[in-house]
C-alpha positions in Angstrom: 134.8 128.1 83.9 131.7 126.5 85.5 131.7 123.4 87.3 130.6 120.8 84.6 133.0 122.1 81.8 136.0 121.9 84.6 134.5 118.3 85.0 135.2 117.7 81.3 138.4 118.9 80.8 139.8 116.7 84.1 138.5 113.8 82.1 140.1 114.6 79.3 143.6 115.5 80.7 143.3 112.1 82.8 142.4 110.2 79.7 145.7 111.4 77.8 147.6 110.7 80.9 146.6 107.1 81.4 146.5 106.8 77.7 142.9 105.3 77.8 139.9 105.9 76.1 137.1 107.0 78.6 134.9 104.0 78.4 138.1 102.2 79.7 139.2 104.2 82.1 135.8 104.0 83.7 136.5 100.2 83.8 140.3 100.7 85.6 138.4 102.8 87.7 135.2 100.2 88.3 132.7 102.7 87.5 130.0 102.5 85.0 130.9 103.7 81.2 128.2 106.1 81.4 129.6 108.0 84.3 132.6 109.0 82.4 131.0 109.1 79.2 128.8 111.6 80.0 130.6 114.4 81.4 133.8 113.7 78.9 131.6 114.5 76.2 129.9 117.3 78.0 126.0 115.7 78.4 126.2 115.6 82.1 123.9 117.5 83.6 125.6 117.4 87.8 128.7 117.6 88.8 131.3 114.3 89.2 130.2 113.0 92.7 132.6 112.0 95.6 132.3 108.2 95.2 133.5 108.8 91.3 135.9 111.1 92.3 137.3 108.5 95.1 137.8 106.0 92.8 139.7 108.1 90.1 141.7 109.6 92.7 142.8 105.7 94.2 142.9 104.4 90.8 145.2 107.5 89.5 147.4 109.0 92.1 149.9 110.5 90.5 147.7 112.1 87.7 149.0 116.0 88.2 145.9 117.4 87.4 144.7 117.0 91.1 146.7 119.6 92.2 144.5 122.5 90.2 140.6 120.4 90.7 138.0 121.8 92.2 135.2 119.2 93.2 131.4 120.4 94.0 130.1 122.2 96.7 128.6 118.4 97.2 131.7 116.8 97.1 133.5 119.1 99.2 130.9 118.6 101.5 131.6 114.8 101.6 133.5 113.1 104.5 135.1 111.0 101.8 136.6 113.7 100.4 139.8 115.5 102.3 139.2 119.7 102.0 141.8 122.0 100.4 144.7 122.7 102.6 143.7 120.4 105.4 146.3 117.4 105.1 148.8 117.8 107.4 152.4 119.5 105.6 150.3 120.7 103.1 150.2 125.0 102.5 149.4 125.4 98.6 145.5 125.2 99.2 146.1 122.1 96.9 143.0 119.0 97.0 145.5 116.0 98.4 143.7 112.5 98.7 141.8 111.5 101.5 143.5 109.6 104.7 142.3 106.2 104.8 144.0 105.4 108.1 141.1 107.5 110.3 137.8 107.6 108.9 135.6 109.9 110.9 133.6 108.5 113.9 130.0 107.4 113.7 127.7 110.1 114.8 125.7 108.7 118.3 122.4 109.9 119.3 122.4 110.7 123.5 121.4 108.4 125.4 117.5 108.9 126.4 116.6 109.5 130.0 113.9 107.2 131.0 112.1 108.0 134.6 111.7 105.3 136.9 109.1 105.3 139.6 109.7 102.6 142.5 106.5 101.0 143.2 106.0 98.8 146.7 105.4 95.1 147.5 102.2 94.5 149.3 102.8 90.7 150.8 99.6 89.4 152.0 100.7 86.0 150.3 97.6 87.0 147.6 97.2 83.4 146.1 94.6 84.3 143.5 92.0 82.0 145.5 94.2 80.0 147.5 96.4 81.5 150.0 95.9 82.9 153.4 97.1 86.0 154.4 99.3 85.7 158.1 101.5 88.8 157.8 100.8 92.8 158.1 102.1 95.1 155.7 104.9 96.3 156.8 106.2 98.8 153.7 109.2 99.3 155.0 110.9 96.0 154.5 109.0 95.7 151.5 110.9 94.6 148.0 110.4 97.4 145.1 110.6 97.4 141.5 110.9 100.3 139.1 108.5 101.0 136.9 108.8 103.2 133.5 106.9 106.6 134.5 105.4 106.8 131.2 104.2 103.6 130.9 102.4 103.7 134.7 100.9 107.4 133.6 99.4 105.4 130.7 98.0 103.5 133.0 96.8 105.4 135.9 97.2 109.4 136.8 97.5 108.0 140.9 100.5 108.8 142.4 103.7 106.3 143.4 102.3 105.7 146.7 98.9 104.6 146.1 100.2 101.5 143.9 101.3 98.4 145.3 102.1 95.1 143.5 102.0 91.5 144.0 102.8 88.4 142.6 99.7 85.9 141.3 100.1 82.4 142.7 97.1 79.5 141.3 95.4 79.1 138.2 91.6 80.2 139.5 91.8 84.0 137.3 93.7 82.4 134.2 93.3 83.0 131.6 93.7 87.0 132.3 96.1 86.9 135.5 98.2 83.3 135.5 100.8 82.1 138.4 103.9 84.0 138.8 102.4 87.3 137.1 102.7 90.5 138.7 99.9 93.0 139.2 100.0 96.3 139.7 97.5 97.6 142.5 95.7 100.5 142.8 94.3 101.6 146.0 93.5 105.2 145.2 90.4 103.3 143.6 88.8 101.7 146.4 85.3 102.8 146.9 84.3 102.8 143.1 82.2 100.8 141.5 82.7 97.0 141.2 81.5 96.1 137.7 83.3 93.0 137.4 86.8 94.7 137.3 89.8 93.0 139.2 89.8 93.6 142.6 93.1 92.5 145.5 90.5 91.1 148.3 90.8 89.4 151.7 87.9 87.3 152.3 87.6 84.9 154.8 91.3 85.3 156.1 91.8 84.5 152.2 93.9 87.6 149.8 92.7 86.7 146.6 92.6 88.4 143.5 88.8 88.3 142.2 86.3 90.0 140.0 83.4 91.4 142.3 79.9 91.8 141.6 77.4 93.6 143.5 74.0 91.8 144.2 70.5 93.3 144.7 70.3 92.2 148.7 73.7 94.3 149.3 76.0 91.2 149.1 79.0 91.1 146.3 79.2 87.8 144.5 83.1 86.8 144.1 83.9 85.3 141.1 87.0 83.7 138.9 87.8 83.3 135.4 88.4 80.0 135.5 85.0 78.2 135.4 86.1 75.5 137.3 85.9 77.6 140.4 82.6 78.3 141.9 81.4 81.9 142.9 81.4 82.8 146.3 79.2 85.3 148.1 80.5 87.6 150.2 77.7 89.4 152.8 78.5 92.8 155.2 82.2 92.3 156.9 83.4 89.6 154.9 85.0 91.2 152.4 87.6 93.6 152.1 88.9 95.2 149.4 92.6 96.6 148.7 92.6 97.9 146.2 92.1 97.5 141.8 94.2 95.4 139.8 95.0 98.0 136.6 97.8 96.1 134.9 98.8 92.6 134.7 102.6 92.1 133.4 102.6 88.3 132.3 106.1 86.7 131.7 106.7 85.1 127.9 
């Protein structure tokens, strides 16, 4: 007997039982007409599904044709539906309705390792223009924060110890760099060229965060975003530079 004719004649023996024609039995049951109608009268082309079979099952308990179904290799597959010979007391191999009292856990996917990279404070009191710088570095007793390793490899391929970042005080870069941001420094690129990138200076006793531009007569011309701040030129042993601003992280 295949599967869609043993599908039949359960609907048939559980129509007799309850005494109920199949349309209404589907209603008892709070399935759609067609979902009985079909496979009683032998049109179906798949087999009754779990959810269908759930329903009969909770709305039917004591129908005794249970004991002798066979449900699909989908349904049996089904965490809604209990396996033959798995309910506890049970021997005969018989289908028994499912236990309601402990649904299966929720699968959970492991938890993703994310590498952190510890990245150093350099403290020169950088004030984007405004600041002067009276303390060394000393990287020891410098604060840290941790960094995402694949979003700093994004970023630039220098290693941990050639990044340093500060904290932006003033408005003279804004609108790219604003007070309180934090910039990430690095000082593996010292020596390139300028070309108005973002450079941590000291000029004039000053750490300041600036774009730089070289000038034909060997001097670098210092200059802010913010247009109300005048360039300032910077001539041989005036200006030192740190290192290059690659990231800004602005707070929201």
């Amino acid at each position: 007997m295949n599967g869609l004719e043993q599908d039949r004649r359960l609907l048939q023996a559980l129509c007799e039982f309850a005494g109920l024609a199949p349309s209404r039995l589907a209603v008892e049951a709070g399935l759609a007409a067609t979902t009985i109608l079909r496979p009683f009268n032998g049109t179906a082309t798949t087999r009754l599904s779990a959810p269908t079979i759930d329903k009969l099952r909770d709305r039917f308990p004591e129908f005794p044709g249970w004991a002798d179904y066979s449900p699909g290799a989908a349904a049996l597959g089904d965490e809604r539906i209990a396996y033959r010979g798995q309910q506890q007391g049970d021997g005969s191999g018989r289908l028994l309705p499912r236990d309601r009292s402990n649904p299966p856990a929720p699968r959970q996917r492991p938890a993703k390792h994310i590498e952190l990279i510890e990245v150093a404070q350099i403290d020169l009191n950088f004030g984007l223009g405004g600041a002067f710088m009276d303390q060394d570095i000393v990287e020891h007793q410098a604060e840290r924060l941790t960094f995402p390793a694949a979003w700093l490899r994004q970023i630039t391929s220098s290693a941990p110890g050639d990044l340093y970042w500060a904290r932006g005080v003033g408005n003279s870069m804004e609108p790219a760099i604003g007070d309180g941001d934090v910039v990430l420094i690095d000082r593996s690129k010292v020596g390139s060229s300028f070309g108005d990138l973002y450079w941590a200076i000291a000029y004039g006793q000053t750490g300041m965060i600036k774009r730089l531009r070289p000038m034909p007569d060997g001097s670098v011309k210092i200059l802010s975003d913010n247009t109300n701040v005048p360039p300032e030129i910077a001539y041989d042993g005036e200006l030192h530079v740190f290192g290059r601003v690659v990231a800004v992280v602005k707070r929201v």
